[in-house]
C-alpha positions in Angstrom: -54.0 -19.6 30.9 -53.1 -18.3 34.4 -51.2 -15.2 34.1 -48.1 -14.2 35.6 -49.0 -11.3 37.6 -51.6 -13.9 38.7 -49.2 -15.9 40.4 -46.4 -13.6 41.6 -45.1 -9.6 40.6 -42.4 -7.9 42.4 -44.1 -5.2 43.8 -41.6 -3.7 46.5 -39.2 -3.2 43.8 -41.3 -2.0 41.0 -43.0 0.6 43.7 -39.4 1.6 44.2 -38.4 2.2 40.6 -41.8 3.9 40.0 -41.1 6.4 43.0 -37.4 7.0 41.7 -38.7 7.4 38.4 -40.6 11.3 39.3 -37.0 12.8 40.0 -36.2 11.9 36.2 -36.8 14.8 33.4 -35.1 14.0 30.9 -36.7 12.2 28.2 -39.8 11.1 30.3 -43.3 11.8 28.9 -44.0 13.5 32.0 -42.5 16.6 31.0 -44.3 16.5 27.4 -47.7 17.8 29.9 -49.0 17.7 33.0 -51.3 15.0 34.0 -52.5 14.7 37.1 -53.4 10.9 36.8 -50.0 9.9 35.4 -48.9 6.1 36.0 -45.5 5.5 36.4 -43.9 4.0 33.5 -41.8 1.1 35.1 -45.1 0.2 36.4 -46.8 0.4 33.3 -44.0 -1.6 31.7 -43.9 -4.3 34.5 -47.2 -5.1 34.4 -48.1 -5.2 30.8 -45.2 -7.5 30.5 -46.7 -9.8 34.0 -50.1 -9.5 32.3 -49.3 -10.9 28.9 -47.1 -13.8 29.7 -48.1 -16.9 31.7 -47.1 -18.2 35.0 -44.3 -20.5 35.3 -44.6 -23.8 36.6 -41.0 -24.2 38.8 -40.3 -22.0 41.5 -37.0 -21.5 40.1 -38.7 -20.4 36.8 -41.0 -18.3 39.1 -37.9 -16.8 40.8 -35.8 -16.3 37.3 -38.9 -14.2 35.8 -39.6 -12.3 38.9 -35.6 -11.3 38.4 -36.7 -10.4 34.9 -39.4 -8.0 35.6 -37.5 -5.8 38.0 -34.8 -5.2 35.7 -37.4 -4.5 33.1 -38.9 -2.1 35.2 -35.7 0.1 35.8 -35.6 3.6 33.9 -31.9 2.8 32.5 -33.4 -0.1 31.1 -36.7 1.2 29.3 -34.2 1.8 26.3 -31.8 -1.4 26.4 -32.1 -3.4 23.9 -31.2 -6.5 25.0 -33.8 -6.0 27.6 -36.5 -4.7 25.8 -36.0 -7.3 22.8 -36.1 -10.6 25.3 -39.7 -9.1 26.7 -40.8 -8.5 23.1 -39.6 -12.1 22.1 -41.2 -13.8 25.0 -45.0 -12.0 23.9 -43.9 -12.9 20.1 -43.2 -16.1 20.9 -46.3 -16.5 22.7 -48.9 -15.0 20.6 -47.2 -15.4 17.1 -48.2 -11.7 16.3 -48.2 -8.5 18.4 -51.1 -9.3 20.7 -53.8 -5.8 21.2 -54.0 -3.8 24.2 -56.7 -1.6 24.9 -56.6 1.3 27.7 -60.2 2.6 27.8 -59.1 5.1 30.1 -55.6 6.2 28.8 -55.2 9.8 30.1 -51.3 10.3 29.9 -50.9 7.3 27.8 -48.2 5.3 30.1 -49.7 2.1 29.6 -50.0 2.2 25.7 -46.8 3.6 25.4 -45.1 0.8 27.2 -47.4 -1.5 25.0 -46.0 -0.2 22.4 -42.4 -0.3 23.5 -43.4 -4.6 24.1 -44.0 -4.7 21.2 -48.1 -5.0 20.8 -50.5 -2.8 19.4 -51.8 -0.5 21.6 -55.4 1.4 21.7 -56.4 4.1 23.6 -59.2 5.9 24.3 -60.1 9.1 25.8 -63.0 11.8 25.4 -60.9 14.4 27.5 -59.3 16.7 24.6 -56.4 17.4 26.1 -55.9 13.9 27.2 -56.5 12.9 23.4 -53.5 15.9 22.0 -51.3 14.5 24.7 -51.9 10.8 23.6 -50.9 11.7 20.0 -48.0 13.5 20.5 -47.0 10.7 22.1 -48.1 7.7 20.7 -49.2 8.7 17.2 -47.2 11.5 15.9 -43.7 10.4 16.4 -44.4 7.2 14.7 -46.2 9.0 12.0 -43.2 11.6 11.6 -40.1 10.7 13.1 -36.8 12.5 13.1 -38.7 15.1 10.8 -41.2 15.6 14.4 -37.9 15.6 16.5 -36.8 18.6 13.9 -39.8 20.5 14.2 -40.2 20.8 17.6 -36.9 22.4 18.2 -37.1 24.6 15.2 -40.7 26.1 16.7 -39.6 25.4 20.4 -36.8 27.9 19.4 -38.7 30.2 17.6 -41.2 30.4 20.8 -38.5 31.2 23.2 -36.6 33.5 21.1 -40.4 35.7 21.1 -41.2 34.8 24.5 -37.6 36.6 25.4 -38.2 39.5 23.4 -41.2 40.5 25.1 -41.1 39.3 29.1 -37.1 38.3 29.1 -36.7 41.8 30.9 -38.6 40.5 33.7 -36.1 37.6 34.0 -32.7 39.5 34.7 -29.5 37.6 35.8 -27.0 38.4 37.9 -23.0 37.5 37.9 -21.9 35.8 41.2 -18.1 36.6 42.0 -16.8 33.7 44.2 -12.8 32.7 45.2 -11.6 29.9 43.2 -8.9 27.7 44.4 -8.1 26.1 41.0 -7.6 29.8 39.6 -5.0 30.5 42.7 -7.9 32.8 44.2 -8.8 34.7 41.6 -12.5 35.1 40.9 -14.7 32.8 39.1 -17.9 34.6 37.8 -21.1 32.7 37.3 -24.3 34.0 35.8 -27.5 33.1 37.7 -30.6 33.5 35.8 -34.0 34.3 37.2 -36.2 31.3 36.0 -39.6 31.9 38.2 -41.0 33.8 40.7 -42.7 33.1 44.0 -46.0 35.4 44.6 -48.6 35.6 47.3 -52.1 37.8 47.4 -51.9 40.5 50.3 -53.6 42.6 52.5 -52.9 46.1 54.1 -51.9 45.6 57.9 -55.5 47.0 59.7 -53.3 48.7 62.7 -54.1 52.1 61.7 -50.1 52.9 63.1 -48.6 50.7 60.5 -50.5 49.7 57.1 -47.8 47.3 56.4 -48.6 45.0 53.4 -49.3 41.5 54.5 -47.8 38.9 52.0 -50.4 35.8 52.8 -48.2 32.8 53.0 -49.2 29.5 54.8 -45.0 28.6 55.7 -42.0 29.9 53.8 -40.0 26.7 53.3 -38.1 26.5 49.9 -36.6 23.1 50.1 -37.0 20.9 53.4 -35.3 17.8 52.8 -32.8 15.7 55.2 -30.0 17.3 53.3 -31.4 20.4 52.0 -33.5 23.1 54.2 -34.1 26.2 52.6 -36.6 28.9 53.4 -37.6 32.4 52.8 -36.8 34.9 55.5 -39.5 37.5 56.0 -37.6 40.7 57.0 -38.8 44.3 57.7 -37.6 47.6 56.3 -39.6 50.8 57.5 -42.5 49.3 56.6 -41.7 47.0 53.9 -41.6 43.4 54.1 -39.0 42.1 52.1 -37.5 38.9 51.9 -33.9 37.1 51.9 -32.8 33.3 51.2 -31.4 31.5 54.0 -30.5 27.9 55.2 -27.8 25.4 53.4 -26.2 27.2 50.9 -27.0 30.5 51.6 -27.4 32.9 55.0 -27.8 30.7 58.0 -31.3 30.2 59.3 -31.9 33.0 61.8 -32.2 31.4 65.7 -36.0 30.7 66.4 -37.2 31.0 63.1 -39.7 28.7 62.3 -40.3 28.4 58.2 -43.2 26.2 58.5 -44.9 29.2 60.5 -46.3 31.5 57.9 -48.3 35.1 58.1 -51.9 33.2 57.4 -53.7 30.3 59.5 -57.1 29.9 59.1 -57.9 32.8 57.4 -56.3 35.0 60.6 -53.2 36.8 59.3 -50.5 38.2 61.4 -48.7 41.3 60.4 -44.4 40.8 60.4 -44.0 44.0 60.6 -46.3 45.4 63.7 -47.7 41.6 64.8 -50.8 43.3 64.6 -53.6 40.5 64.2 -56.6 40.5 61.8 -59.0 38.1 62.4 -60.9 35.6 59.8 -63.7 37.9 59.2 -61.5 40.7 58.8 -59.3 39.2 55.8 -62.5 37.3 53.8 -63.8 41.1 53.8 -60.6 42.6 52.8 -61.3 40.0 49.8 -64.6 41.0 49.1 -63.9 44.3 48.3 -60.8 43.9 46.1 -58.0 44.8 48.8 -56.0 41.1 48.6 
């Protein structure tokens, strides 16, 4: 039997789904653990699904299923039911019981997942522990527990966070923002911003014997560079401090001939911000050696 993906598979519209599909959190697997190796799940879906069935023997069939498969591989789709019970029908239908899929290689677990989500039943294997306790909490365990799981998890979730702010939350202040509000007839609206994570670098004392500056190592101090969103840090000198400031859309304006993607370190050569003073390669991977970064 000659396969569908065989045949024909909508790849510049799956490969667009699959690239829309990192800017999504909620409710993906990919925020259950890192994996470096992750496939995309419209991907995964699309071509278990193009795999499984056969090809068609009309163009216009052809055409019809191709149709199919990109709507299958949207992310608003992967929990439609109408969408997700015609692909389980069509395998059904085919094999007359939910054919097995084996990933010998499974790392995240994307392709049995969406195995499991058609309808088959999915294998994996892994010899990577942390591959394994990431493929059971999602393949095995919510099966094997369900809403009881769902429970759980926010009950301990809760119970870690509640700790985790008892003992570091002091290093995670917020601040109230006072801006005008039209709508309150320019009064002021306060907003609390929370810290949620910190930016750090290693440095080195400035060797210019006149200043002694710390160096904060950074390669470029962009924050955001986007068509419609540049952001950067601003490296700025008090006495000699080195302190930095927010600035570009949304905040200060970016100061004239500051170049973000120009950091303090290239090649191992750092440049001082405060004194320009310039220590060469040598300099800084002995600074290292002895403990001073």
């Amino acid at each position: 039997m000659k396969r569908f993906i065989e045949d024909i598979f909508p790849v510049k519209e799956v490969s667009e789904h699959s690239v829309r599909e990192k800017n999504i959190r909620h409710g993906h697997i990919s925020t259950l653990h890192i994996w470096w190796a992750r496939r995309p799940l419209a991907a995964s879906r699309a071509t278990a699904y193009a795999v499984l069935i056969p090809s068609c023997s009309t163009d216009e069939e052809k055409e019809e299923k191709r149709k199919f498969i990109v709507e299958l591989s949207k992310w608003e789709n992967s929990l439609k039911s109408d969408v997700i019970e015609k692909a389980r029908k069509d395998i059904l239908n085919l094999y007359g019981r939910p054919p097995r899929i084996l990933d010998c290689f499974a790392g995240g677990g994307s392709i049995p997942l969406e195995a499991l989500r058609l309808g088959c039943e999915a294998h994996a294997v892994e010899y990577n522990p942390v591959a394994v306790l990431i493929l059971k909490c999602t393949l095995e365990y919510p099966q094997k527990y369900g809403k009881r799981l769902v429970e759980d998890v926010s009950r301990w979730g809760n119970w870690v966070l509640e700790r985790a702010k008892e003992e570091i939350g002091k290093f995670y202040p917020s601040e109230i923002l006072e801006t005008n509000d039209l709508e309150l007839e320019g009064r002021k609206r306060k907003e609390e911003l929370k810290t949620v994570g910190y930016i750090w670098a290693r440095t080195i004392p400035c060797q210019n014997p006149a200043c002694g500056a710390e160096i904060p190592l950074m390669r470029q101090f962009w924050l955001a560079k986007k068509e419609k969103k540049r952001v950067s840090l601003y490296p700025y000198v008090e006495g000699k401090e080195v302190k930095f400031k927010i600035v570009g859309d949304g905040y200060e304006e970016m100061p004239e001939g500051f170049d973000p993607s120009k950091g303090t370190v290239k090649g191992a050569i750092a440049t001082c911000p405060a004194c320009g003073f310039v220590s060469d390669a040598s300099t800084v991977r002995r600074l290292f050696q002895q403990g001073k970064a």
